[in-house]
Backbone as CSV, one residue per row, in Angstrom:
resi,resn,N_x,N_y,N_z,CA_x,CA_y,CA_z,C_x,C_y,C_z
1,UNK,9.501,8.619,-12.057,8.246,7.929,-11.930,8.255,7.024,-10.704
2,UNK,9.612,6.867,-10.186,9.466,5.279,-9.180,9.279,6.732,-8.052
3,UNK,9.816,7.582,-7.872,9.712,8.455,-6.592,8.103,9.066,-6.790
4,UNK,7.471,9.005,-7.108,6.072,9.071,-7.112,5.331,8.259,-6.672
5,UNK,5.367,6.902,-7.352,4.635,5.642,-7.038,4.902,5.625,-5.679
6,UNK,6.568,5.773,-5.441,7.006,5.765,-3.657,6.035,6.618,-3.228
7,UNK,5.935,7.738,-3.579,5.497,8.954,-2.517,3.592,8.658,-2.538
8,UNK,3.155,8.103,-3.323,1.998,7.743,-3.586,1.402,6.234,-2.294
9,UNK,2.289,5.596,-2.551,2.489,4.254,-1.608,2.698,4.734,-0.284
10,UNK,3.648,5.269,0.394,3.994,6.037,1.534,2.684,7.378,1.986
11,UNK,2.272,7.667,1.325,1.144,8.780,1.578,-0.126,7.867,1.075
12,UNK,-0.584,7.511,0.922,-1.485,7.455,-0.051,-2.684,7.773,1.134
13,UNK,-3.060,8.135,2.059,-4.253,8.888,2.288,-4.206,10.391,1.895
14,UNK,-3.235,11.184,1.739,-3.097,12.239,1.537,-3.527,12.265,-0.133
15,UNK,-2.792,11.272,-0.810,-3.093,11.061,-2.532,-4.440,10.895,-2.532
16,UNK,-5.051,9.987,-1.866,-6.215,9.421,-2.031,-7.432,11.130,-1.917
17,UNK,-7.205,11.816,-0.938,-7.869,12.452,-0.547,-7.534,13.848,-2.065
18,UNK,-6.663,13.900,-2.174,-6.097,14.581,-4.053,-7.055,14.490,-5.067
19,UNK,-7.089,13.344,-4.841,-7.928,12.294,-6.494,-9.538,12.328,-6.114
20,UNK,-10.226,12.546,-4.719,-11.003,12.583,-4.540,-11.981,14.178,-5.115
21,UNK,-10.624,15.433,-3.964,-11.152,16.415,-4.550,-11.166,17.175,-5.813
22,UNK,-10.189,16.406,-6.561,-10.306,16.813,-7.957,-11.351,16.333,-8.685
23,UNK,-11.417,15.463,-8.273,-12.847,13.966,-8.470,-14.077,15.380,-8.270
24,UNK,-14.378,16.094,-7.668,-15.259,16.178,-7.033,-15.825,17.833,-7.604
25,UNK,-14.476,18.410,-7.429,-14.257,19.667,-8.119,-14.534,19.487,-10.217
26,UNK,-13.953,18.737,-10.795,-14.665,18.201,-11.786,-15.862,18.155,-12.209
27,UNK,-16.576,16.985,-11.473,-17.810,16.756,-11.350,-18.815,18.080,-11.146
28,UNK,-18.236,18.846,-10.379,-19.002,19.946,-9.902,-18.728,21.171,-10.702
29,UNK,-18.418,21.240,-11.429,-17.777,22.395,-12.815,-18.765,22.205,-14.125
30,UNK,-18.879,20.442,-13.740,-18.889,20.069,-15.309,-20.533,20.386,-15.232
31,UNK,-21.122,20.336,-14.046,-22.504,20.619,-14.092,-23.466,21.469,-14.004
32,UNK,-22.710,22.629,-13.344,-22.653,23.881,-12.867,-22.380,25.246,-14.202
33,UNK,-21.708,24.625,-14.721,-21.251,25.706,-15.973,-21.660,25.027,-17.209
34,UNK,-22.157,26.012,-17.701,-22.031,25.959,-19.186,-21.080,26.019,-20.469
35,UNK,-20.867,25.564,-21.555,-20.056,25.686,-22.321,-19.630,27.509,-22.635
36,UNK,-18.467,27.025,-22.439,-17.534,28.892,-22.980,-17.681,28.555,-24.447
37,UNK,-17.709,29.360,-25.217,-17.846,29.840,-26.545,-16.879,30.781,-26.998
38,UNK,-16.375,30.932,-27.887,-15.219,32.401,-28.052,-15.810,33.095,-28.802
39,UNK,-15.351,34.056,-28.658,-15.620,35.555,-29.390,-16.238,35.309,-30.817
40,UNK,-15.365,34.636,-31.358,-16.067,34.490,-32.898,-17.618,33.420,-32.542
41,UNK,-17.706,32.270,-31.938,-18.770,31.958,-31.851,-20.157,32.695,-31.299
42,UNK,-19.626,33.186,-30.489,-20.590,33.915,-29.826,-21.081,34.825,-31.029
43,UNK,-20.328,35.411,-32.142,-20.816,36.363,-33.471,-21.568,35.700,-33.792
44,UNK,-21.494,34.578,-34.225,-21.909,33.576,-35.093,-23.478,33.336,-34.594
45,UNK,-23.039,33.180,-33.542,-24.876,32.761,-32.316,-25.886,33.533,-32.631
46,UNK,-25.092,35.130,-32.581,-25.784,36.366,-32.176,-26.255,36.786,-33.413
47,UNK,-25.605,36.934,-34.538,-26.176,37.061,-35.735,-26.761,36.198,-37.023
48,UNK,-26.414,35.101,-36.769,-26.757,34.054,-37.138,-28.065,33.073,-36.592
49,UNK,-28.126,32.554,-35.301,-29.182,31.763,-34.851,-29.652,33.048,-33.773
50,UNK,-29.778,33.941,-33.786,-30.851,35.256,-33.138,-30.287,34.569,-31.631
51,UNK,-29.212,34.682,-31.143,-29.132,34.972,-29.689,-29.085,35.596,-29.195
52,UNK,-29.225,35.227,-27.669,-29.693,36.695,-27.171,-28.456,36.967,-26.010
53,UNK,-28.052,37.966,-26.079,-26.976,38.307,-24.938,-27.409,38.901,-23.802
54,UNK,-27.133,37.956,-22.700,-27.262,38.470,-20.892,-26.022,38.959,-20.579
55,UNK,-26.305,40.169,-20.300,-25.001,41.035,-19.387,-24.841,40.992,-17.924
56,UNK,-24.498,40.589,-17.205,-24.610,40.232,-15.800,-23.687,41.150,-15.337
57,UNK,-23.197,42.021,-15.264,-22.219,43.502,-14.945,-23.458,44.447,-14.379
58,UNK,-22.902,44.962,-13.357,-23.736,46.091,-12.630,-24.287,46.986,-13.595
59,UNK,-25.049,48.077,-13.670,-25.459,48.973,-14.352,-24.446,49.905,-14.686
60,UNK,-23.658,50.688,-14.513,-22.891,51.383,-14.619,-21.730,51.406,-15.550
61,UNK,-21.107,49.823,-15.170,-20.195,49.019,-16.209,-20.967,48.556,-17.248
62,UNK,-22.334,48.116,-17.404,-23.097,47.992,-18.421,-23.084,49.565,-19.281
63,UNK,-23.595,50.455,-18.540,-23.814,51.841,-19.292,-22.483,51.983,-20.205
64,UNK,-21.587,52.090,-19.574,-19.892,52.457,-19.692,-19.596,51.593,-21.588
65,UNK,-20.427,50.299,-21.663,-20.012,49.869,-23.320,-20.859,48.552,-22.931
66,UNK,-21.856,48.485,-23.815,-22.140,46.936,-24.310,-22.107,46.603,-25.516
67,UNK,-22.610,45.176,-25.385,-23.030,44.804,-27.103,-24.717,45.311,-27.409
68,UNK,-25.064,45.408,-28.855,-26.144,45.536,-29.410,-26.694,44.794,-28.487
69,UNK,-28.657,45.317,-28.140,-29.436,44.682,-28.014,-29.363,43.530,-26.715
70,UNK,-27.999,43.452,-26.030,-27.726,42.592,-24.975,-29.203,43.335,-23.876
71,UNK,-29.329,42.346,-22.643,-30.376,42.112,-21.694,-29.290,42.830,-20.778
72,UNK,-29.029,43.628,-19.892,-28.507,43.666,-18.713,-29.536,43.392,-17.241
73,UNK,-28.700,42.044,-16.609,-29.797,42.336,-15.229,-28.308,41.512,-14.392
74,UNK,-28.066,42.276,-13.415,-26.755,41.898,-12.754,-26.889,40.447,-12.209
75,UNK,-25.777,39.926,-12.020,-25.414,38.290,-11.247,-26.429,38.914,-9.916
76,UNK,-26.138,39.143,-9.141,-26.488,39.279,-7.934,-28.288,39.978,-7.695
77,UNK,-28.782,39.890,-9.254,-30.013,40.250,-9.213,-30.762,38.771,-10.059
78,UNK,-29.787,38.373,-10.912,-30.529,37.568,-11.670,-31.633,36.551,-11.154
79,UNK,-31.454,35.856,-9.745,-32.769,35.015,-9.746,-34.433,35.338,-9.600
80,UNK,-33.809,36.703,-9.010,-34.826,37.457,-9.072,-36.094,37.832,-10.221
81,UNK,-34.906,37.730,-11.201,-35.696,38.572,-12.440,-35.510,37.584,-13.286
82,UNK,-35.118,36.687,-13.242,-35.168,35.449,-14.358,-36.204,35.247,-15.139
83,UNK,-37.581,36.087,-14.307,-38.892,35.758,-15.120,-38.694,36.934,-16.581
84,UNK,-37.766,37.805,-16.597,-37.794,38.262,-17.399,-37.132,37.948,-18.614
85,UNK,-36.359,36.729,-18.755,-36.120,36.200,-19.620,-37.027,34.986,-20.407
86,UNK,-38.000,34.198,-19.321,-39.277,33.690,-20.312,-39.316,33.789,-21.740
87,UNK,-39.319,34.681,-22.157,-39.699,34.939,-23.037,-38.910,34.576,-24.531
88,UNK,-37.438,34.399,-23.598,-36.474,34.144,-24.882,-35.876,32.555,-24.664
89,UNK,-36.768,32.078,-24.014,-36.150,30.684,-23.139,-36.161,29.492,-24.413
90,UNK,-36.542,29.763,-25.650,-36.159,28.903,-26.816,-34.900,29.466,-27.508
91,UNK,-34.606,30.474,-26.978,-32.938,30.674,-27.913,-32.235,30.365,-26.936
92,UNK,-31.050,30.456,-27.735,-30.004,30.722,-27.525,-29.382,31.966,-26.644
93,UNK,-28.806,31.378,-25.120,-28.658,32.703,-24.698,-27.293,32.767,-24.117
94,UNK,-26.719,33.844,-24.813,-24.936,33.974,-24.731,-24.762,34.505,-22.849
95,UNK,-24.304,34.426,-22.599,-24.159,35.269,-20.898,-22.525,35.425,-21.006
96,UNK,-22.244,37.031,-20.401,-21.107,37.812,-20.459,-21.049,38.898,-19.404
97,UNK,-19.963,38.862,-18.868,-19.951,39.880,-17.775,-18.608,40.819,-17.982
98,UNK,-17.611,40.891,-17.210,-16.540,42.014,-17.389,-15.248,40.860,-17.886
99,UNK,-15.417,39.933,-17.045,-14.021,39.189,-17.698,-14.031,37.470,-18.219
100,UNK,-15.413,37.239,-17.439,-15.504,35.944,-17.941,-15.578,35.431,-16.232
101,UNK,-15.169,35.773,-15.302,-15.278,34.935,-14.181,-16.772,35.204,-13.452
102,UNK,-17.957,35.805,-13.930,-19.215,35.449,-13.372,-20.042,34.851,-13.582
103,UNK,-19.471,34.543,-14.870,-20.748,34.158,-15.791,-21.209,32.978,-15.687
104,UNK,-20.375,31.789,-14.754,-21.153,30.266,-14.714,-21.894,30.684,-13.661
105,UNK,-21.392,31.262,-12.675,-22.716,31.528,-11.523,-24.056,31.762,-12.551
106,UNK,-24.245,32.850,-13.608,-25.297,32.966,-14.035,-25.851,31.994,-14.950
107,UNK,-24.949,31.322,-15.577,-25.415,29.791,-16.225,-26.188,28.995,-15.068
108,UNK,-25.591,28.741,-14.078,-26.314,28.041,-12.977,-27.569,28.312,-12.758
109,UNK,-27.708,29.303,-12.360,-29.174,29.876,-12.148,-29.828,29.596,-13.197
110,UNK,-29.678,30.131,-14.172,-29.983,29.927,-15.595,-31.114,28.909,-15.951
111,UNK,-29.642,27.588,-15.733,-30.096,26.336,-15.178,-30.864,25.228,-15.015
112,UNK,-30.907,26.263,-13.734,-31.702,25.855,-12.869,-33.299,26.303,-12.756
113,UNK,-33.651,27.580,-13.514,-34.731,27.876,-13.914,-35.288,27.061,-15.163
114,UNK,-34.262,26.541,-15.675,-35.054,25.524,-16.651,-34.486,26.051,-18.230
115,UNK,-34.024,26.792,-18.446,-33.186,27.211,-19.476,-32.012,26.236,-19.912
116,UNK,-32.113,25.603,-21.160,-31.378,24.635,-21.675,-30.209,24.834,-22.246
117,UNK,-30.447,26.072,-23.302,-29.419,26.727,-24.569,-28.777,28.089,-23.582
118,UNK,-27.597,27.666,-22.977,-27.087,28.490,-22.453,-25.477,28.355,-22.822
119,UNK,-24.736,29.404,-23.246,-23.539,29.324,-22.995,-22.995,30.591,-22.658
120,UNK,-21.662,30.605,-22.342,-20.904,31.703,-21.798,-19.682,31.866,-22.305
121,UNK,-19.719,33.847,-22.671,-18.557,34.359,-23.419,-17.297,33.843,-22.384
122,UNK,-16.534,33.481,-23.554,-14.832,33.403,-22.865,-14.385,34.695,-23.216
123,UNK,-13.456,35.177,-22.413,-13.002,36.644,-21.808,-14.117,37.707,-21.324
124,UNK,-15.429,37.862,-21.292,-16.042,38.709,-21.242,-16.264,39.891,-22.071
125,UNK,-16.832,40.903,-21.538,-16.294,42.178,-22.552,-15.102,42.595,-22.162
126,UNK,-14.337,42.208,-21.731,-12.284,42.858,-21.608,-12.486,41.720,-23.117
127,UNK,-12.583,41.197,-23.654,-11.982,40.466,-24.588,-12.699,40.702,-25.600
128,UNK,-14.207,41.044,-25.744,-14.937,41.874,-27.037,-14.132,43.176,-27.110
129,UNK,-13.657,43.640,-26.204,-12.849,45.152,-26.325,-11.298,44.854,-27.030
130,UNK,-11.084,44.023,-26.644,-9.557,44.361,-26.699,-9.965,43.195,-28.350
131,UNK,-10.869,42.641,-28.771,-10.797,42.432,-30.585,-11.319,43.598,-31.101
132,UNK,-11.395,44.437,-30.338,-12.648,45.731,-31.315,-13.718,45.702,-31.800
133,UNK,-14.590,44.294,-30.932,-15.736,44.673,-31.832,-16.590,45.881,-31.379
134,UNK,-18.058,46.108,-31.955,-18.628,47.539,-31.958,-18.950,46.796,-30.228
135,UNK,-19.603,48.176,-29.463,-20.008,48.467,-28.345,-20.951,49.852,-28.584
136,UNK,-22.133,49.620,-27.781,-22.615,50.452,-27.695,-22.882,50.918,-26.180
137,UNK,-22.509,52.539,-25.974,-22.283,53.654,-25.160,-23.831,54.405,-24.580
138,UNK,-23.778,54.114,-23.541,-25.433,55.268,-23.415,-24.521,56.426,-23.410
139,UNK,-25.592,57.496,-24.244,-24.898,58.666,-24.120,-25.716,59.572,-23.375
140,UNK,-24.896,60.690,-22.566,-25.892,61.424,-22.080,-25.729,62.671,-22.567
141,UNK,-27.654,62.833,-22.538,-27.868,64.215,-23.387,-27.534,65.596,-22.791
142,UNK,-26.805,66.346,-23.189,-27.344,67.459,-22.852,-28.338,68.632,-23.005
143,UNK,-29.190,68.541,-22.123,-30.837,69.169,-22.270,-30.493,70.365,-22.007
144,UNK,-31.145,71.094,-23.550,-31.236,72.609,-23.241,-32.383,72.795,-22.398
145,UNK,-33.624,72.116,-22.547,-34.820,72.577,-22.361,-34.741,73.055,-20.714
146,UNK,-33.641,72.545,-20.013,-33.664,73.101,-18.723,-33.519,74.703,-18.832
147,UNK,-32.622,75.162,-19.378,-32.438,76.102,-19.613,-33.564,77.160,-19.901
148,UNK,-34.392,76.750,-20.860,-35.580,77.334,-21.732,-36.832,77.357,-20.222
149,UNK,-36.722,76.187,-19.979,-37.919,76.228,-18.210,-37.574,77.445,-17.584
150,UNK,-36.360,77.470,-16.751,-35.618,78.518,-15.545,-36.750,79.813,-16.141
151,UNK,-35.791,80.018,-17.381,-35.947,81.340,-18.621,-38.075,81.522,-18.707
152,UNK,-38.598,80.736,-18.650,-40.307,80.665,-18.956,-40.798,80.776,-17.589
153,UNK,-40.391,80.285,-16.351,-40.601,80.435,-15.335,-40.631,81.348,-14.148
154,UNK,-39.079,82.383,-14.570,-38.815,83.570,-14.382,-39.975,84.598,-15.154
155,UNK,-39.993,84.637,-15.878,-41.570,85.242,-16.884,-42.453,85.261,-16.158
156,UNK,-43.167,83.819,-16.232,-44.439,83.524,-15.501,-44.653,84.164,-14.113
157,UNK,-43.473,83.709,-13.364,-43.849,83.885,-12.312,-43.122,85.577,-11.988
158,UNK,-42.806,86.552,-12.504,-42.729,87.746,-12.414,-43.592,88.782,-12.773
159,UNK,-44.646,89.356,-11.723,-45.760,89.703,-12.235,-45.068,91.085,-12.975
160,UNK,-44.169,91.328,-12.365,-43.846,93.008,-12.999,-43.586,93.060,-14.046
161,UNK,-42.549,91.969,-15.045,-42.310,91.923,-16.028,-43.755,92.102,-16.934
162,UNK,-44.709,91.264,-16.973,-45.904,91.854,-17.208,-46.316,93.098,-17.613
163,UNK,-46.151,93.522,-16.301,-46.627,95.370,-15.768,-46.254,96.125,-17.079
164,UNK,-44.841,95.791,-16.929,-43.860,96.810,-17.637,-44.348,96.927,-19.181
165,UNK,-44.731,95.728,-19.891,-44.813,95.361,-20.977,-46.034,95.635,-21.808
């Protein structure tokens, strides 16, 4: 402890300038982000007080597994489209992305649009995955009806087949 106080006394613009940016970095976290919530709370939100889940993950990683009923509109789109949340701006709104590191950017915005009840999943979906909860998959169809067109079209447009018949 005395070789500190020393090194504190002997430096102390360097300390000083320490205590400032932690000072500062603090301050600027604490206002900027919203409360993390864990996995079980976030259940609790979602089925319990009707929250609503923002997915801030590109489309693709959204397609790939979400939760029920979640909003997807990416970080890098959200201020844009913020008007499309209006509508749910008295709930509760969970925000979740792939791991947990985007999601105060989207609290911010959030925010800053005037949205009060905001918090954000801790781990993201890597951490709804790896407890198992459900996810839902877009699936893609496979359409016969292409098939059945080619097949009706070849017809139509073959006058001979006609002829023959």
């Amino acid at each position: 402890m005395e070789q500190f106080i020393e090194f504190v006394g002997n430096n102390w613009l360097l300390s000083g300038t320490w205590v400032a940016l932690l000072a500062a970095f603090l301050l600027h976290r604490s206002k900027t982000s919203a409360s993390a919530v864990s996995l079980q709370q976030s259940v609790f939100l979602i089925n319990r007080k009707d929250a609503v889940v923002l997915d801030v993950r590109d489309r693709k990683e959204y397609d790939s597994g979400h939760i029920v009923e979640s909003v997807n509109i990416p970080v890098s789109r959200l201020a844009d489209r913020v008007g499309e949340l209006k509508k749910h701006q008295s709930q509760t709104i969970v925000v979740t992305d792939k791991m947990g590191q985007h999601s105060g950017e989207a609290t911010k915005i959030l925010n800053q649009a005037g949205f009060t009840d905001v918090v954000r999943m801790k781990g993201g979906i890597a951490a709804w995955r790896a407890d198992q909860l459900p996810l839902v998959q877009k699936t893609q169809e496979k359409s016969s009806s292409k098939g059945k067109k080619k097949k009706g079209k070849k017809a139509d447009s073959d006058p001979k087949a006609d002829n023959q018949q």
